[in-house]
N, C-alpha and C positions, 0 to 999 in steps of 0.2 A: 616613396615607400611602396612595396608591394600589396597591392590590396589582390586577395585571390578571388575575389567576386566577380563572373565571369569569365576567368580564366581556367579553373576547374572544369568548368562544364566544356572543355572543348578540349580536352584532354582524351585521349584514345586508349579502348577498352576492351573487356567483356563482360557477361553479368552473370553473377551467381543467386537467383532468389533462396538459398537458405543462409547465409552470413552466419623504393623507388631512386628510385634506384637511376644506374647510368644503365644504357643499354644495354644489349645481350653481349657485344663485339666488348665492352668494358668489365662483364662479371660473367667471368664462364663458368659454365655449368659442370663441365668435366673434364679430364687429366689424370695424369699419372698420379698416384702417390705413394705413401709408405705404408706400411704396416698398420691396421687399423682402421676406423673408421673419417672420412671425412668432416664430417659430422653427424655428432649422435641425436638421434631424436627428442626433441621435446619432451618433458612427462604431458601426458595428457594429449598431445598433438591428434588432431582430427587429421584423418584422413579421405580426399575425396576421390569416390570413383567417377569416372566418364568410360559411355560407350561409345563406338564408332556410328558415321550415320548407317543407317539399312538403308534399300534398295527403296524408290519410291518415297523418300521421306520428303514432306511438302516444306514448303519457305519457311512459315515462323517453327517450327517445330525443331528446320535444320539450325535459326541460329538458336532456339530455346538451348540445343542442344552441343552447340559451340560455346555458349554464353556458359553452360554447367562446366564444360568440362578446361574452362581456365582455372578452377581452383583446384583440378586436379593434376593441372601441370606444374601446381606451385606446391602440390604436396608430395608429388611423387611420379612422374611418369617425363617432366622436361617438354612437356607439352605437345606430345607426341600425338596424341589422339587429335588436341584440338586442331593442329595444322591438317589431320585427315578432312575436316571440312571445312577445307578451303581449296581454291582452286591451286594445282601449281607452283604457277609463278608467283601467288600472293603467299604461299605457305613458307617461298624460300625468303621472303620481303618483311615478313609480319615481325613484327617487336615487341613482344610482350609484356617483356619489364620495362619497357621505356617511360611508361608513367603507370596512374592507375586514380581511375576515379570511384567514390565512395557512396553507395547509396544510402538514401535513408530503410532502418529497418521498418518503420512505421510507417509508408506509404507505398501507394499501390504501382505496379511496375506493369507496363503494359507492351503489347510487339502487338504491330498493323502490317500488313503486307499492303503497298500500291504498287500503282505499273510506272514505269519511268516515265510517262508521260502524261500521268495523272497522281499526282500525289496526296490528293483530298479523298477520293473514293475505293475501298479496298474493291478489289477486282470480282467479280462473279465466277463462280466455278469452272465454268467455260473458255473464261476469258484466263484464268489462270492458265489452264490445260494448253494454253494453243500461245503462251508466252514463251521467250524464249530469255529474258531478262526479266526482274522485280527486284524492289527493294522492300526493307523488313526497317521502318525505324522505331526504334525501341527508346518508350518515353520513360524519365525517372526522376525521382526527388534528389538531388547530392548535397550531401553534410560534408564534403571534402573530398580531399585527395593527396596522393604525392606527388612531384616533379619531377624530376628528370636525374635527379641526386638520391631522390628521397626523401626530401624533407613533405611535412604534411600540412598542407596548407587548406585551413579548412573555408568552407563554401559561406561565406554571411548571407545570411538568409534564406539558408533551406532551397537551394536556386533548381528550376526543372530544366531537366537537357535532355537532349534528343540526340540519339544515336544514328545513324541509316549505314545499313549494310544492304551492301549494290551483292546481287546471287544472279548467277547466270547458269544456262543447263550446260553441263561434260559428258558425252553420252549419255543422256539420258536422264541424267539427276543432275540436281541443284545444288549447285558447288556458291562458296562465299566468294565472289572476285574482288570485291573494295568494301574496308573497314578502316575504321583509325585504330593507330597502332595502339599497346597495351591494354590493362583489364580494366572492370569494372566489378566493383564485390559491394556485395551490400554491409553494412557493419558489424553484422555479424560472423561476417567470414572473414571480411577483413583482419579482425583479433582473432581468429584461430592461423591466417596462413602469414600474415607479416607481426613480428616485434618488432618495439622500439630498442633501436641500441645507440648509448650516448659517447657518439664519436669524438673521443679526448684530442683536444689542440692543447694548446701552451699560451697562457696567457701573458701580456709582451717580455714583463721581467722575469718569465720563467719561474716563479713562484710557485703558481696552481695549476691546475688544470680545467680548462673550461669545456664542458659538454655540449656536442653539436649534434641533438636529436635525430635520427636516421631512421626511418622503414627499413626493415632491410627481410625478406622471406624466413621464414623459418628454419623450413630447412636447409641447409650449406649456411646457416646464420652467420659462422664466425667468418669465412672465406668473404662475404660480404660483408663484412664491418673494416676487415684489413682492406679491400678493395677502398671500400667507401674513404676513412684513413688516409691511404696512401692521396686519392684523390684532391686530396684539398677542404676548406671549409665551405659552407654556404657562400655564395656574394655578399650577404648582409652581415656577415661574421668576418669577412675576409682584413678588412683592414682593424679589427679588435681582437687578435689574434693572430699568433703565429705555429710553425711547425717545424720538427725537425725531420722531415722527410724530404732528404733529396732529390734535387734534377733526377729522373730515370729511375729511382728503386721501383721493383713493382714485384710481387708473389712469384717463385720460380716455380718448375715444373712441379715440384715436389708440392708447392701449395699449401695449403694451413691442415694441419690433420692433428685428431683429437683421439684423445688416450682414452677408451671409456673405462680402463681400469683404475685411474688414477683423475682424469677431469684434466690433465695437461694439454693445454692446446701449443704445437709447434707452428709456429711462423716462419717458411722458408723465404726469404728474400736474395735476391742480388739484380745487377746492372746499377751499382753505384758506389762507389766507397764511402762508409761512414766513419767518420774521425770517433773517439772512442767517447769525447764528451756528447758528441751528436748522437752518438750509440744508448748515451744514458738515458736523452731525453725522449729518443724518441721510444728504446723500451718503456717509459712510462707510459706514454701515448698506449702503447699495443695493452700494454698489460691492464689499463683504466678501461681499455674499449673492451675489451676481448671476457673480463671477469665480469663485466657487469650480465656477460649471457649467463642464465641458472646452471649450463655443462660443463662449463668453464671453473677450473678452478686452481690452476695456476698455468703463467707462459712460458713458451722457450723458443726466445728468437734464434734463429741461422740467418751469418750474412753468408753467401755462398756454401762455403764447405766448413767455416769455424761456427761455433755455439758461441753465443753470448752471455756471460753472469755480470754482473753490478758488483762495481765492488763492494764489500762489506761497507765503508766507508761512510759511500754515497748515498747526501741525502735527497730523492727520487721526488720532484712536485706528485701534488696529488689533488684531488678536487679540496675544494678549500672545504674548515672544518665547519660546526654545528655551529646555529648561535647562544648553547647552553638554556639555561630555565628561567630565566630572569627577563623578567617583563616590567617596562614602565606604565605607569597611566597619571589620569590626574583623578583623584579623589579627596573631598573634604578640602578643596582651595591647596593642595598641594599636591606633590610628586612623588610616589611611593613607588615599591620595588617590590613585586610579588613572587618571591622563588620557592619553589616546592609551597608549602603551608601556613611560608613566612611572609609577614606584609609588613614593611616596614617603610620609613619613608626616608626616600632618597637623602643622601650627606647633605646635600643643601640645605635640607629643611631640617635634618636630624641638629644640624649648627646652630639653629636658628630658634631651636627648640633645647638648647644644652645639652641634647646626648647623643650619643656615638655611637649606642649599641640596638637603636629602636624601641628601646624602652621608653616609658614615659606616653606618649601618644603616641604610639607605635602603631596602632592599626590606621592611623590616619584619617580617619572617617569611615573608613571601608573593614568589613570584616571576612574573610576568606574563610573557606571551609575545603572538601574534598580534593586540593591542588594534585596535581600531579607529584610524585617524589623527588626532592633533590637531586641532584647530581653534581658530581664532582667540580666541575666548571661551572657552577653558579658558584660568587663566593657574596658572604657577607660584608654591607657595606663599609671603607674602612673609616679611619679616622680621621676626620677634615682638617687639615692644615691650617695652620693658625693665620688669619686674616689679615694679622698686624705684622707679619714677616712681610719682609722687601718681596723675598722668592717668592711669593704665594700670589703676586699681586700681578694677574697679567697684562698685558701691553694693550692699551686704550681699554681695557678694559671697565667697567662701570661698576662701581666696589657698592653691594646693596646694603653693607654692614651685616655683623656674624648676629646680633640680638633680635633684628627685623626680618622678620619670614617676606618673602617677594610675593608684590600684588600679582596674586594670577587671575583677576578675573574674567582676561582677556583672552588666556593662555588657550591652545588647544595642540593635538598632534604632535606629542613629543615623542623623541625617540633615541636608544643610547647609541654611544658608539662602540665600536668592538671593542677589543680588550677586558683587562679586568679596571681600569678606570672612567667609572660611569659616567663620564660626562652627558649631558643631554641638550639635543636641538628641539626649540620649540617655538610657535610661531606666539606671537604676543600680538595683537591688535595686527598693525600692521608693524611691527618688528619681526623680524627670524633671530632667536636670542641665542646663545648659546651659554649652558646653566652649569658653570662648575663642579665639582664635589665641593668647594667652598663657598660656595651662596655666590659665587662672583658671577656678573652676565656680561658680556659682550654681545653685541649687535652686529649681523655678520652681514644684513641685508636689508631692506625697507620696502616696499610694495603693499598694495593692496590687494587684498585676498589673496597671500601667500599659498601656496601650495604646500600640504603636509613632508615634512622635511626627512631627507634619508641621506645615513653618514656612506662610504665606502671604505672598501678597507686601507686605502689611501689616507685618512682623514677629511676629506672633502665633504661638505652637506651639499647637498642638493635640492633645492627646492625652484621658485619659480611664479609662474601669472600665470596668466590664459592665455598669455600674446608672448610665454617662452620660457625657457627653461635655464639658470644656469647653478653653476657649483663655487662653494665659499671655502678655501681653506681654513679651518677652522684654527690654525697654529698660530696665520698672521692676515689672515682676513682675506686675502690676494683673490680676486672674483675672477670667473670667467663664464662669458654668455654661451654658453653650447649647444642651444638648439635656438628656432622665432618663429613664433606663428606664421598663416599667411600677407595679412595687414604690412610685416615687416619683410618677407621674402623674398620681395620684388629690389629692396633697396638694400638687402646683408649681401655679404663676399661670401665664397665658397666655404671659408672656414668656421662659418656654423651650423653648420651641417644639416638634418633635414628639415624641413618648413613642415612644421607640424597644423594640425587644427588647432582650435581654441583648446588650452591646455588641462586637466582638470587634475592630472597626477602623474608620479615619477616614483621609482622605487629600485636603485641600483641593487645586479644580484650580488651575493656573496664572492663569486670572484673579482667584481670590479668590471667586466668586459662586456656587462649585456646592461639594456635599463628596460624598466616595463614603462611603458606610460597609457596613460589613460586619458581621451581626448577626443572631443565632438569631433563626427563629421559627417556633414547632413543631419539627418533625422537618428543617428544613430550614437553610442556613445563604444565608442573601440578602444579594447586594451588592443596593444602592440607590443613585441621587445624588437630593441634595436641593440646596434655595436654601440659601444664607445672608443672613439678615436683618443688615446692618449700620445702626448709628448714626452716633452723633458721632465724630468725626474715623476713619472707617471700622472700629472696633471692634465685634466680633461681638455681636449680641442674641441669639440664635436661630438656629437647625437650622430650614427652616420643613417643608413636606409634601414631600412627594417621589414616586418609582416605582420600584419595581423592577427593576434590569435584568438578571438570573439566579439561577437559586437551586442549591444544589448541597448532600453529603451532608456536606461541609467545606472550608473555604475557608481556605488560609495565608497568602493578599497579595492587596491589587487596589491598581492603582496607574493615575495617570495615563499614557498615552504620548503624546497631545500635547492640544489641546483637545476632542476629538471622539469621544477612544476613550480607555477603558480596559483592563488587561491584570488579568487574573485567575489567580492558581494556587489551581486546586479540582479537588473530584475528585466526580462524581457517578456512583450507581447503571447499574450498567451499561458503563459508559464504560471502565474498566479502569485504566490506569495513571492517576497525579495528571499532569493536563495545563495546560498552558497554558494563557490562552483570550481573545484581545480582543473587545471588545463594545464598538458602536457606541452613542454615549451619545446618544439610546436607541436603538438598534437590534437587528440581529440578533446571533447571535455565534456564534462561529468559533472551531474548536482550531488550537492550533500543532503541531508534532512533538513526542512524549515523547520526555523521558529520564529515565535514573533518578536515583532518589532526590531532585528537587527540594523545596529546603524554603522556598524565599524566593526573591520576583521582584522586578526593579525596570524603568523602562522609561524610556528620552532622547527623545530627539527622534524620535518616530514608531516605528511597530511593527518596521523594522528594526532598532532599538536596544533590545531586551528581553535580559534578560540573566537569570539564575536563577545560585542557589546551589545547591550540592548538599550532600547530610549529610556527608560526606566531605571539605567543605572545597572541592570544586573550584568556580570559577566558570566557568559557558559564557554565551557568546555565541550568537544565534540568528546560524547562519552565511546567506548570498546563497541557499543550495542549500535552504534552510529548516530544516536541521538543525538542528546545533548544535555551537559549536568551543570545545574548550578558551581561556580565558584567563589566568586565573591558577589558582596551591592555596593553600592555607591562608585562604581569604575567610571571611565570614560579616556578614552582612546588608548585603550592598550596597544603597546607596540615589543616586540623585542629589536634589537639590535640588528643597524641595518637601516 
């Protein structure tokens, strides 16, 4: 797995104190096009100015002044000022997009001039005057970065790095001779001159579409997202995902140009012949990457000289849907279903209890209040099949009787699975049970200290030890081990894929292709996502490499909230209270508002739908105001589906 600790910091820059691409030779900055704009500007887009150096301008001042003017190459000018201070041969060398490393805006950023052959003592005025070489290294705090694709791999632990720029005199002035390549921006600049955009693949059975988080510059946005696209996935995404973009297609002269009367973005392509079903899939590709920018608002591919339309027909993958309103937990020794205002307790128990409709002991112990509003895909519990039928009765399964409510005293961490058939996974002592709509349980798995269990849209649960990870078909039991701690790494074959740390959680996203996990290593406690390797008829092989996306002092949940973000309750050094925290998969991350006592998160459809337990039993809501509002008491592990 890639850890970017360390690796960040040695990434090549410049620095902007007020706050990724493939190389320059891979995303060009200009060409011919059509009528109209290449791309239309941002609402709100900062723009930054850079001056040229003047005559006489001293060492730190000239990179002060190099370091300002990379965000002005990224907003507007193609970098043209900032290669005026550099020497030359370094200006025709220099790579600007090649990566980019991220400062922090909260610590102090410093530039020391020494002499090459003293690099502890800055030089005395005299000594400067009568140099004819210096270097300038520029000390910083990094919270991150991008690669060499783009993707954003942030810095664990706030890491310090050290720049040095070698300046030699050209007539007379102080020109830059050696830098490392690309910028450096602080995070506040960062977000005004790169967005995220979620570069759509094809998930293996072509179903959905899976989102491959990209930097990509503001401005020319869309021209580098089709770049990025055509390019390929991540490594760590490559074998959990596929594409429909051919050997050799790449943007033709004409290039991607956007309509600002209408929001249409055209995509001109050739150097490849696409068959007309590969035409379908891969307009979807263009069209998921390309809308999700705010100018964007609708595509129009060209293969060479013909236009491409879809036919009426077809039906076009797309990022897979919401998981609706409906949330499980356990409250009052049983399994309720909290949708919109409604608390009702799950078919299991409603059996077990003689009613069908939540009536009766319908609040279950717990009383909800302020919920958020129904929606069309939550539906009400149905009606449990009758026990004593043959059909109803599934295979090894463990029949608890329709009259006896199931001992949950052991129960924790359940969770439904998609559909509108609520089944639920949930861990019992050491059982992973899995809890019909008719009171029926199968045991899908046995260990100690199971790991909180997540379905995919497979049917597959997932859960796991500390010493690995693996998935239960939940249909006929069929297990498969797909990941193993280190203990066992030395002695598994390739096909279990990465050798994790001591394991602490797992949470497949909605399309099936990525997993979060949550897991020691050292003194730290790191979420990650990784691929998932599948086979035959889409059953898990493999955890395969992964990255990092925060690390923290202890971590009690990360969860999906929709394809693009995860939600995290952790609590790190310094920070104070256990806070919330979403985090762009990959990207930066962000706290929410504390409150106390949270022991357990779960999140629906996007980050206004995050919801925490507290020790106390109560559930909140992240309210409009970003607080957070009572929902129900008596909760304990809410989860949605997933």
């Amino acid at each position: 797995m890639r850890r970017p600790a360390g690796r960040v910091a040695t990434l090549v820059l410049a620095l902007v104190a007020c706050l990724g691409l493939v190389a320059c030779a891979q995303l060009p900055t200009s060409g011919p096009v059509k009528t109209g704009r290449t791309e239309a500007p941002a609402a709100g887009t900062i723009q930054y100015d850079a001056s040229r150096p003047s005559p006489g301008t001293q060492p730190r001042e000239l990179v002060q002044g190099f370091l300002q003017a990379g965000a002005a190459g990224l907003s507007g000018d193609d970098f043209e000022v900032a290669r005026t201070f550099l020497t030359a041969q370094t200006a025709a060398a220099w790579a600007p997009l090649s990566q980019v490393l991220v400062a922090a805006n909260d610590e102090p950023q410093t530039l020391r001039v020494v002499l090459p052959d003293d690099a502890t003592v800055e030089p005395a005025a005299e000594e400067l005057a009568d140099a004819d070489r210096v270097s300038v290294v520029v000390e910083v705090v990094a919270v991150g970065g991008l690669d060499a694709v783009g993707a954003y791999l942030p810095e664990i632990g706030r890491a310090p790095s050290e720049l040095t720029f070698g300046l030699a005199r050209v007539d007379g002035e102080w020109r830059i001779e050696s830098l490392p390549d690309g910028l450096l921006l602080t995070e506040g600049t960062f977000a005004t001159v790169f967005r995220p955009v979620p570069v759509a693949f094809l998930s293996p059975d072509h179903e959905v579409l899976v989102p491959d988080v990209r930097y990509v510059p503001t401005r020319r946005a869309a021209r580098y997202a089709v770049e990025q696209l055509l390019a390929g996935p991540v490594p760590w995404l490559t074998d959990s995902v596929t594409t429909a973009v051919p050997d050799g297609l790449r943007v033709d002269t004409a290039g991607v140009v956007l309509n600002e009367a209408n929001g249409n973005a055209e995509v001109h392509l050739d150097g490849a012949d696409v068959p007309r079903d590969v035409a379908d899939l891969l307009y979807a590709q263009l069209r998921q990457t390309l809308m999700s920018l705010p100018s964007v608002w609708g595509v129009t591919v060209w293969f060479g000289d013909t236009p491409y339309e879809p036919a009426a027909d077809v039906q076009l993958p797309e990022l897979p849907g919401g998981v609706g309103q409906t949330m499980i937990a356990l409250s009052g020794g049983r399994l309720v279903m909290l949708t919109g205002e409604e608390l009702v307790p799950h078919p299991a128990f409603a059996a077990t209890d003689g009613t069908t409709d939540g009536s009766g002991d319908g609040s279950a112990g717990a009383e909800a209040s302020g919920a958020p509003e129904a929606t069309d895909a939550a539906t009400a519990p149905e009606e449990p099949a009758n026990p004593d039928e043959p059909d109803a009765q599934p295979e090894e399964a463990t029949d608890t009787g329709a009259t006896q409510p199931p001992d949950t005293g052991s129960w924790r961490a359940p969770t439904l699975a998609y559909g509108t058939d609520p089944d639920v996974a949930v861990v019992a002592g050491e059982d992973l049970l899995l809890v019909r709509t008719t009171g029926e349980q199968r045991v899908l798995a046995q260990g100690g200290d199971l790991l909180a269990p997540s379905f995919d849209r497979f049917g597959w649960v997932w859960s796991g030890t500390a010493d690995g990870v693996f998935a239960v078909r939940a249909s006929d039991g069929e297990r498969v081990d797909v990941a193993v701690g280190p203990d066992e790494a030395d002695e598994a074959d390739g096909s279990l894929g990465a050798a994790l740390g001591p394991v602490l959680g797992v949470r497949v996203s909605r399309d099936g292709a990525r997993v979060l996990v949550t897991r020691r290593e050292g003194d730290d406690v790191v979420v990650s996502v990784h691929g998932i390797v599948r086979g035959r008829d889409d059953a898990p092989v493999s955890i395969g490499d992964g990255v990092a996306l925060a690390a923290f002092d202890d971590v009690l949940g990360a969860v999906w909230a929709d394809s693009t973000v995860a939600v995290t309750l952790g609590i790190s050094a310094g920070d104070g209270p256990l806070l919330a925290r979403t985090t762009t998969v990959s990207g930066p991350t962000s706290s929410l508002s504390a409150t106390a006592q949270p022991v357990w998160v779960a999140a629906g459809d996007g980050v206004s739908q995050v919801f925490v337990a507290t020790g106390d039993g109560r559930l909140l809501a992240r309210a409009a105001t970003r607080g957070w509002s009572p929902l129900a008491e008596d909760m304990a592990y809410p989860s949605f589906p997933g």
